[in-house]
matplotlib code that plots the C-alpha trace (Angstrom):
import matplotlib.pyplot as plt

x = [18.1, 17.4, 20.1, 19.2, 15.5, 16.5, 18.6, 16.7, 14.0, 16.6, 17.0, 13.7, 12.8, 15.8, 14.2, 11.2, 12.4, 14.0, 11.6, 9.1, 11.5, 12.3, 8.2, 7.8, 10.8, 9.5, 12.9, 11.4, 9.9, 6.7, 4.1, 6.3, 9.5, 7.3, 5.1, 8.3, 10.3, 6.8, 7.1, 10.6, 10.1, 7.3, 9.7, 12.1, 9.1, 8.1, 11.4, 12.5, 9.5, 9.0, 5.5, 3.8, 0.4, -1.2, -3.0, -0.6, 1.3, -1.4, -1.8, 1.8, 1.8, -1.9, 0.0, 2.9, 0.7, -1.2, 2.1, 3.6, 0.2, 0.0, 3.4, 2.5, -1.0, -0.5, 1.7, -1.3, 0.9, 2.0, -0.8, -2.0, 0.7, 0.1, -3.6, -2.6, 0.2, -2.3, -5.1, -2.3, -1.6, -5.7, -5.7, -2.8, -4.9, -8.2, -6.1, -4.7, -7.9, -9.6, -6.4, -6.9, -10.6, -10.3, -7.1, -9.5, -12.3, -9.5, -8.4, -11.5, -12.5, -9.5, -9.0, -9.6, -12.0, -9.3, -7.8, -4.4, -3.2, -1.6, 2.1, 4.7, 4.5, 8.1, 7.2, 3.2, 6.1, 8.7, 6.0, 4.1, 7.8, 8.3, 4.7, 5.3, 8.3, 7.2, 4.1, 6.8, 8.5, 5.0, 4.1, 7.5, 7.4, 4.1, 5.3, 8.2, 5.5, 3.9, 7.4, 7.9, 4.1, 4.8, 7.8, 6.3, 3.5, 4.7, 5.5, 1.8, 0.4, 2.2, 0.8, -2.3, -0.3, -2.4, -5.4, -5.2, -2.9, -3.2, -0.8, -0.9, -2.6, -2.4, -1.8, -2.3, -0.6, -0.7, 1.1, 5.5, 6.3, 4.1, 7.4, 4.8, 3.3, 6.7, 7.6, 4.2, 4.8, 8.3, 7.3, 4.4, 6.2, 8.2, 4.5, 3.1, 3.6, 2.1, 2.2, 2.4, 1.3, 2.8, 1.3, 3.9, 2.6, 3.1, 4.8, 5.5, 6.3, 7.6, 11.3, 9.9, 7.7, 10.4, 12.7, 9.8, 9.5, 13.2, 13.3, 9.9, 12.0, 15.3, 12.6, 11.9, 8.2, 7.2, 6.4, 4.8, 4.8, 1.5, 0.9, -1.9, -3.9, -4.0, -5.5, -9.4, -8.0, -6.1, -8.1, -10.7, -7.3, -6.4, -7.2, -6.6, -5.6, -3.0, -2.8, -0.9, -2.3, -0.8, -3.9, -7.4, -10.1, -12.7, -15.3, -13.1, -12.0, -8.7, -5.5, -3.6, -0.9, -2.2, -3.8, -5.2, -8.5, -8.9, -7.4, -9.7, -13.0, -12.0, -11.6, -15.1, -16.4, -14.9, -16.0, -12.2, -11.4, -9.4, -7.0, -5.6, -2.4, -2.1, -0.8, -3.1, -1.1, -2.1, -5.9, -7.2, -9.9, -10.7, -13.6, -12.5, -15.4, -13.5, -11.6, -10.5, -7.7, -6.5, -5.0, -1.6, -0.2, 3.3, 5.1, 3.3, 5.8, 5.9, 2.8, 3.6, 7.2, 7.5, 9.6, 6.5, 5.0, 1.6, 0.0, 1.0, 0.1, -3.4, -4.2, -4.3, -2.6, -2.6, -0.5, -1.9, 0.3, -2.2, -6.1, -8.8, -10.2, -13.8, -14.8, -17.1, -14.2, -12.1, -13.3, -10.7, -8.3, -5.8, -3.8, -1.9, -4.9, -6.7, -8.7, -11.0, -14.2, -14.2, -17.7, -16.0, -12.5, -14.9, -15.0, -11.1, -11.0, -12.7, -10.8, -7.7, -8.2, -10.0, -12.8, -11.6, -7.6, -9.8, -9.2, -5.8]
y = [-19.9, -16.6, -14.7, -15.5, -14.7, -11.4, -10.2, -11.1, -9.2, -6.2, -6.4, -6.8, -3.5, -1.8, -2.5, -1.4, 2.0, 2.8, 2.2, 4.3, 6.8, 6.6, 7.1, 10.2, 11.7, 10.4, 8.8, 6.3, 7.8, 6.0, 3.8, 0.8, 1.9, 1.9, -1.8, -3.3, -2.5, -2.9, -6.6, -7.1, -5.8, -8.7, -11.0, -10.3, -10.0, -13.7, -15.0, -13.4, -12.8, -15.7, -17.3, -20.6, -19.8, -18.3, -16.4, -14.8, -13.9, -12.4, -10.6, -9.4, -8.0, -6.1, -4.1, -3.2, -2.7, 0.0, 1.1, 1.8, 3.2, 6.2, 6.5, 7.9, 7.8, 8.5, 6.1, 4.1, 0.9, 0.0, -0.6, -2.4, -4.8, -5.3, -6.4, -8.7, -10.6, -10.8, -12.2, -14.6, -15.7, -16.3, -18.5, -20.6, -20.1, -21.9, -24.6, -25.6, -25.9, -28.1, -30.1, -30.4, -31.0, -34.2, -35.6, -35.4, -36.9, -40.1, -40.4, -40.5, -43.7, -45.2, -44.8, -48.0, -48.0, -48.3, -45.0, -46.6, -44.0, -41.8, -39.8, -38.7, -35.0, -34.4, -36.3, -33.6, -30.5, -31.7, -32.1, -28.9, -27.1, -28.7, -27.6, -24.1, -24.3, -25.5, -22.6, -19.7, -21.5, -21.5, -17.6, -16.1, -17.8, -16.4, -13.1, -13.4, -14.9, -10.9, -9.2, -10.6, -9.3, -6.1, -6.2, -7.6, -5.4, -3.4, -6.4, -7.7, -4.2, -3.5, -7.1, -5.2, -2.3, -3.8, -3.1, 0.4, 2.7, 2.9, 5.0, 8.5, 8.8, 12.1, 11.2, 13.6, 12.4, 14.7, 12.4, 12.6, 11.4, 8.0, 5.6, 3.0, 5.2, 6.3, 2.9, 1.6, 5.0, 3.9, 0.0, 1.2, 3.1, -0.2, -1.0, 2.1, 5.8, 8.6, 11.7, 12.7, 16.0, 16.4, 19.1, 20.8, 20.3, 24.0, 24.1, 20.5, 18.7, 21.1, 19.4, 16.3, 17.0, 18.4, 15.3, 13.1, 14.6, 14.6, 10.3, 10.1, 12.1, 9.6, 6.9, 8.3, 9.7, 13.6, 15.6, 18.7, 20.4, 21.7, 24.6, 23.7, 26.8, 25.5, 22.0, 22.6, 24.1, 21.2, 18.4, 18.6, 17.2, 13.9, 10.4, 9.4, 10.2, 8.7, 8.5, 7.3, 6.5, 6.6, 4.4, 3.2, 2.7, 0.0, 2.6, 3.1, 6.4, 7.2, 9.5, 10.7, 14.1, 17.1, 18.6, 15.6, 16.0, 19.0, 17.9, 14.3, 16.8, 18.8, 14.8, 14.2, 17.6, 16.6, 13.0, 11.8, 8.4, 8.2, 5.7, 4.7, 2.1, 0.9, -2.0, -4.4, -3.5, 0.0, -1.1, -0.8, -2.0, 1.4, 4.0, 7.5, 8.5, 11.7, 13.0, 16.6, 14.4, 12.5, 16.0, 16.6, 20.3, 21.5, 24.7, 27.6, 29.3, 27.9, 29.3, 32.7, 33.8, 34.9, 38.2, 39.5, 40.8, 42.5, 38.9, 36.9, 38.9, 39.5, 36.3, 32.6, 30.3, 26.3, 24.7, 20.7, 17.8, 15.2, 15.2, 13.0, 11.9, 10.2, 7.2, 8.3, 10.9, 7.2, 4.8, 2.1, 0.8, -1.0, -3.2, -6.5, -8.3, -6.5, -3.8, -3.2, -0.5, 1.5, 0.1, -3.4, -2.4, -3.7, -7.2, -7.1, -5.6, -8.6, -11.3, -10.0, -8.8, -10.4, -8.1, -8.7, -6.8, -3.5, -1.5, -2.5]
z = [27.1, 29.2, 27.6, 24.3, 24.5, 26.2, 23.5, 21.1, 22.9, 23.3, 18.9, 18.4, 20.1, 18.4, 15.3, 16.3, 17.8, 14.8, 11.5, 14.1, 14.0, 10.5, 9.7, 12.2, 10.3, 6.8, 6.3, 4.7, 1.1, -1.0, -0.4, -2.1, 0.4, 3.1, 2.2, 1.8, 4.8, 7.1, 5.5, 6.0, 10.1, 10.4, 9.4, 11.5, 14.0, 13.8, 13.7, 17.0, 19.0, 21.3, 21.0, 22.2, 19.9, 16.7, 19.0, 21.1, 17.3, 16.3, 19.6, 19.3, 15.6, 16.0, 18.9, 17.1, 14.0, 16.2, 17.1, 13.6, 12.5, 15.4, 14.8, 11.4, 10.4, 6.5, 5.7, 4.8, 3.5, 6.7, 7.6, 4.8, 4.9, 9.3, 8.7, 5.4, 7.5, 10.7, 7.4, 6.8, 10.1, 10.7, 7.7, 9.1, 12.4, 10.2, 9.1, 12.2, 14.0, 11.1, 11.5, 15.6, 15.1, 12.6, 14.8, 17.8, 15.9, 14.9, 17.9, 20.0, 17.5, 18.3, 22.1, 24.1, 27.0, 29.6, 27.9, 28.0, 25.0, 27.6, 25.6, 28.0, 28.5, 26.7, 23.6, 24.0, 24.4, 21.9, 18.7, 20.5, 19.3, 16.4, 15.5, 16.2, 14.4, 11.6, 11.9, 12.5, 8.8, 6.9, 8.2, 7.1, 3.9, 3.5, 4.0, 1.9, -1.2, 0.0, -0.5, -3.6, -5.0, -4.2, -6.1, -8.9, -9.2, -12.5, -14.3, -13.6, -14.9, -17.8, -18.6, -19.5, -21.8, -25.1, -23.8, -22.5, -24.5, -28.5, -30.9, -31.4, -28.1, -26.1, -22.2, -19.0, -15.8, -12.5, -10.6, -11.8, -8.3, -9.0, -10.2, -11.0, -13.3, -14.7, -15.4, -17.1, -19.5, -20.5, -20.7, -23.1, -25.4, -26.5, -28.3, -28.6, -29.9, -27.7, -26.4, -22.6, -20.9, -17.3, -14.7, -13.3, -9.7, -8.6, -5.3, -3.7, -6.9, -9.8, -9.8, -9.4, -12.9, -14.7, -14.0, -14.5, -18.0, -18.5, -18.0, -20.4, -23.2, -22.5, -23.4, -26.6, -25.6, -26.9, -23.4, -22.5, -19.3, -18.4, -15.9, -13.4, -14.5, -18.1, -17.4, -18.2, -21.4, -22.9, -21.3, -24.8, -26.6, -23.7, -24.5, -21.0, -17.6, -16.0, -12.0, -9.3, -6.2, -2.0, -1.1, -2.4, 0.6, 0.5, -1.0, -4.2, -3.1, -3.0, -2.3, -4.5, -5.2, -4.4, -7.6, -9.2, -8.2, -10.0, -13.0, -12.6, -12.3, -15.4, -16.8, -15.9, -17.2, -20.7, -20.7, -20.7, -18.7, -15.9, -15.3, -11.9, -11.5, -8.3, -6.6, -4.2, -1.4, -1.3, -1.2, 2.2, 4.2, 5.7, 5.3, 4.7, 7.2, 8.2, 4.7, 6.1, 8.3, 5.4, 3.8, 5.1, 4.9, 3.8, 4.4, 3.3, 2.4, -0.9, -1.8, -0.7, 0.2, 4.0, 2.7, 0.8, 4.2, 3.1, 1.7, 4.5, 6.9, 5.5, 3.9, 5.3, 3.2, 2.8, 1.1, 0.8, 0.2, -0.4, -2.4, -1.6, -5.0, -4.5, -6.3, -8.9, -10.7, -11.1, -14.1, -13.5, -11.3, -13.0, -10.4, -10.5, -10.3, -13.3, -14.0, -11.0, -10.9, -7.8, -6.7, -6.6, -4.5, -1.3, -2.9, -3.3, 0.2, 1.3, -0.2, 0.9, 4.8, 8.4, 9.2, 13.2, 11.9, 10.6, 13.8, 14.8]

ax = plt.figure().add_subplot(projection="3d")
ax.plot(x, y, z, "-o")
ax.set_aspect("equal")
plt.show()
């Protein structure tokens, strides 16, 4: 029995050694990627790891949550999906101490005053396994019941397609990389005719936009590539902004590409509404308290070209991956639960994650 907990042991930390080195390398690309295999590891997590409590599970996943979060801070979905398995594992916790408490409460009315109900302690260990056993069953179920959310969360947006795009609509998205955004576009235009403006996302993402507008053409949609500098000037013509989101914190602020909040501001300088489609398990229970270390920089050199000596070597340049776009430039969210407002995301927050799993 030994030999089988040890190599199981020995898998389980193979696993682990390599999805943390697949997110330092960012091997693993996207927030649904990266939610998806994090759930698929904490399966494999309570399967194998060998536990005699609820407690000690929880225990073990909040350390190798902490683990996958240093390991790469901005992957803010693995995180997400840690604390909602450890919320999911305290509500099994809740219901097997209500359990204990009225089978102590029957069983106390029932005991004789000689206390002759004494069990033999290998019947006690044998339904102590079978309990556990039954526990580990229910929790990666549970998990499995998250996996398949997250891979239904466009089906459960596009639900609300009626509702937010009309015909003859001009659309602005700043976010080509967003696939859930890509795929509510397409899915509309089987109800609706519109018209799509895409930044171009000069220097990380200009490929990315141009291949973005490529599929929204396949799908029968009229699209227009729009430089950066020209946003403010065809913003008075957009019916709605379209965004994708990495992560939404509790406050309702979130990050996004890097470029949208510009475009979002020149949104709220023209009165236009701003649409964000996110999936619940990319809201998080944080605080953006320090925002400056939630921007990640990329090469430089894509801003400025190394060979053109005289700028570099007189100017500093940054070259941001990521923006932090605060709540109030966001009118909606529109998730798999509904439409949300950013000054209710805490409520959501709430109903969803264990104030103790915050700080893992």
């Amino acid at each position: 029995m030994s030999a089988i907990n040890a190599a199981k042991d020995k898998d389980l930390h193979i696993l682990m050694d390599t999805f943390i080195s697949k997110l330092k390398r960012k091997q693993i690309h996207g927030s649904y990627n990266v939610a998806i295999e994090t759930a698929q590891l904490l399966v494999k997590v309570v399967s194998l790891t060998k536990w005699t409590s609820l407690e000690q599970l929880i225990s073990s996943i909040s350390l190798i949550g902490k683990r996958l979060v240093d390991a790469q801070p901005r992957a803010y979905t693995c995180g997400n999906v840690v604390r909602r398995v450890l919320a999911l594992i305290r509500d099994e916790l809740e219901d097997e101490e209500k359990t204990k408490g009225s089978t102590t409460e029957s069983s106390n009315v029932g005991s004789s005053m000689f206390n002759l109900l004494t069990p033999a302690k290998t019947d006690a260990q044998n339904k102590n396994k079978s309990g556990i056993n039954d526990q580990r069953a229910v929790i990666i179920q549970s998990i499995r019941d998250l996996v398949d959310e997250i891979r239904n969360v466009d089906q459960e947006i596009e639900g609300m397609l009626d509702d937010l795009v009309h015909d003859n609509e001009t659309l602005l998205t700043p976010t080509p990389s967003s696939q859930t955004v890509l795929r509510f576009l397409k899915r509309a235009r089987q109800k609706r005719k519109f018209k799509v403006m895409v930044t171009e996302c000069f220097p990380n993402d200009t490929a990315v936009a141009h291949n973005f507008a490529k599929q929204l053409a396949e799908a029968n949609i009229e699209t227009i590539i729009v430089p950066d500098t020209s946003v403010f000037a065809v913003m008075a013509g957009v019916s709605k902004v379209i965004v994708g989101t990495r992560c939404v914190f509790a406050n309702g602020g979130s990050v996004t590409e890097s470029g949208v909040s510009t475009v979002v501001e020149c949104a709220r300088e023209h009165r236009t509404p701003v649409f964000a489609v996110t999936g619940l398990y990319k809201l998080s229970p944080c605080y953006p308290f320090n925002r400056e270390s939630l921007i990640e920089f990329g090469n430089s050199g894509k801003v400025v070209k190394f060979q053109e000596n005289t700028l570099v070597e007189n100017a500093e340049t940054a070259n941001p991956l990521y923006d932090y776009v605060p709540p109030e430039n966001i009118d909606i969210f529109i998730t798999n639960v509904g439409g949300i407002s950013p000054n209710f995301i805490y409520r959501i927050v709430l109903d969803n994650y264990k104030q103790e799993d915050i700080d893992l």
